[in-house]
Each structure stands twice: as structure tokens, then as C-alpha cells.
N, C-alpha and C positions, 0 to 999 in steps of 0.2 A: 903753250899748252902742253907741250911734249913733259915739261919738269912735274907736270900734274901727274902723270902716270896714270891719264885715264885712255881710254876706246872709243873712237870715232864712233859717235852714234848714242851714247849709253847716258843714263840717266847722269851718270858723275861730270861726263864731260859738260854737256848740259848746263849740271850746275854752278863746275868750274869755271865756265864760259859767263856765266852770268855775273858770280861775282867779280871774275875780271872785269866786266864791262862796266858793273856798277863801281869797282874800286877808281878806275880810271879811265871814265869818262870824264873828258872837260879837263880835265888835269892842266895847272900851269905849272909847267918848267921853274922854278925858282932863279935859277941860275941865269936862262934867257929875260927872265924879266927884267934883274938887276942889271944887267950889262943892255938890256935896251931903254927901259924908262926911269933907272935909277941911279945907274953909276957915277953922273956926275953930281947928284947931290948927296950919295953916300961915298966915304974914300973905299971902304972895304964890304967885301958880301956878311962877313960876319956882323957890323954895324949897321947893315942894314937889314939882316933878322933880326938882333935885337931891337933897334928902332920900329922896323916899319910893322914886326909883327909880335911884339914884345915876348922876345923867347928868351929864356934866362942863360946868359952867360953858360953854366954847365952843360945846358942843353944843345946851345950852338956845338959847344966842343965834343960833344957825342954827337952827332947829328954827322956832324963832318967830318970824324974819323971814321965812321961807318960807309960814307961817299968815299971818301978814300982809299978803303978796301978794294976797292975794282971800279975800273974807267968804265962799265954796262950800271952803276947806281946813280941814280940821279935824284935831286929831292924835288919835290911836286907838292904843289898845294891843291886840295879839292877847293872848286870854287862853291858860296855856300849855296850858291843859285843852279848847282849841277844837275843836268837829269840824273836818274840813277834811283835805283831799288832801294828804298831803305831797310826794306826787313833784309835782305839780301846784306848789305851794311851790319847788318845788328849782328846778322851771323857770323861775320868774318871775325870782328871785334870781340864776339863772345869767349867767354873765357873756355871753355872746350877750344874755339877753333884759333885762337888767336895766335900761340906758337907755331902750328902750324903751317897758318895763312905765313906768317913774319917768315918762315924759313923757305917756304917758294918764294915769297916775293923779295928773298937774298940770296935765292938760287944756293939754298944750301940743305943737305938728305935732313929729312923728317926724323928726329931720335924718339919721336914719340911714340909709344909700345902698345898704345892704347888701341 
């Protein structure tokens, strides 16, 4: 919560705290799942994004260069049966907030001016 830049107590925190909770609640670990319930029927974690959740070859390889960038990224799937806020959801993803949701949740400064 601290990378938010918001005040204990204040409406921002609030509603930083929300979307957090809505972004990742439920969340599965990608990484633990393949290494518990897949790895031996996939040889590698990239073959089994493409197989198990059909993500396009390009995709894998930006996906996991980006994981790469720092040992604190991990990829997560929202499960589609998660509790969680949707409007709270729409927000995040909205084009206004969407860079700068992407850039807290890669712990990296807001360039946005707006």
C-alpha cells in the first residue's frame, strides 16, 4: 500500500485497498500450480501456458521476460469463480486507469501528468 502514495484513513486509500483486494483475491500462483499438478505431464512451464491456457507463443515470451525483470513478479491467474468487485475490476482496467494501475502493480513511478 505504501507504493500507492496514499493516508491511512483517506478516501484514496480506501479505494486503493479495494481494488487491491478485488485484483487479487483468489489469485492462483501460476508457477505453483505447474510444479504441483502439472509438471509431470508438461516438460516445460512455457508448454504448459500454451497448452493448458492457450496463450500465444509471443505472449508466453513477453509474459516471462517481464517475470524476469525482478524475483518480487509472479504471474497469477484470477480464478473466473473469484469473489471480488467488478465494477471495482472495470475501474482498474479502464483506459484512464490502466497504465497506472500496470505501473504500481510493477512497482514502478507513475509518468502519467494527468
Amino acid at each position: 500500500m505504501d507504493k500507492a502514495m496514499t493516508k491511512e484513513g483517506s478516501f484514496a486509500r480506501d479505494m486503493f485497498e479495494r481494488m487491491y483486494d478485488s485484483l487479487f483475491s483468489e489469485l492462483i500462483d501460476l508457477r505453483q500450480e505447474y510444479k504441483k499438478y502439472y509438471a509431470l505431464e508438461y516438460e516445460r512451464f512455457e508448454i504448459f501456458l500454451y497448452k493448458k491456457y492457450n496463450l500465444e507463443p509471443d505472449d508466453i515470451e513477453a509474459i516471462l521476460k517481464v517475470e524476469n525483470e525482478s524475483e518480487e513478479y509472479t504471474i497469477y491467474k484470477k480464478d473466473d469463480f473469484a469473489y471480488g468487485d467488478y465494477g471495482i475490476a472495470q475501474f482498474c482496467f479502464s483506459e484512464v486507469m490502466y497504465g497506472r494501475i500496470l505501473n504500481l502493480l510493477l512497482l514502478k513511478k507513475d509518468t502519467d501528468e494527468n
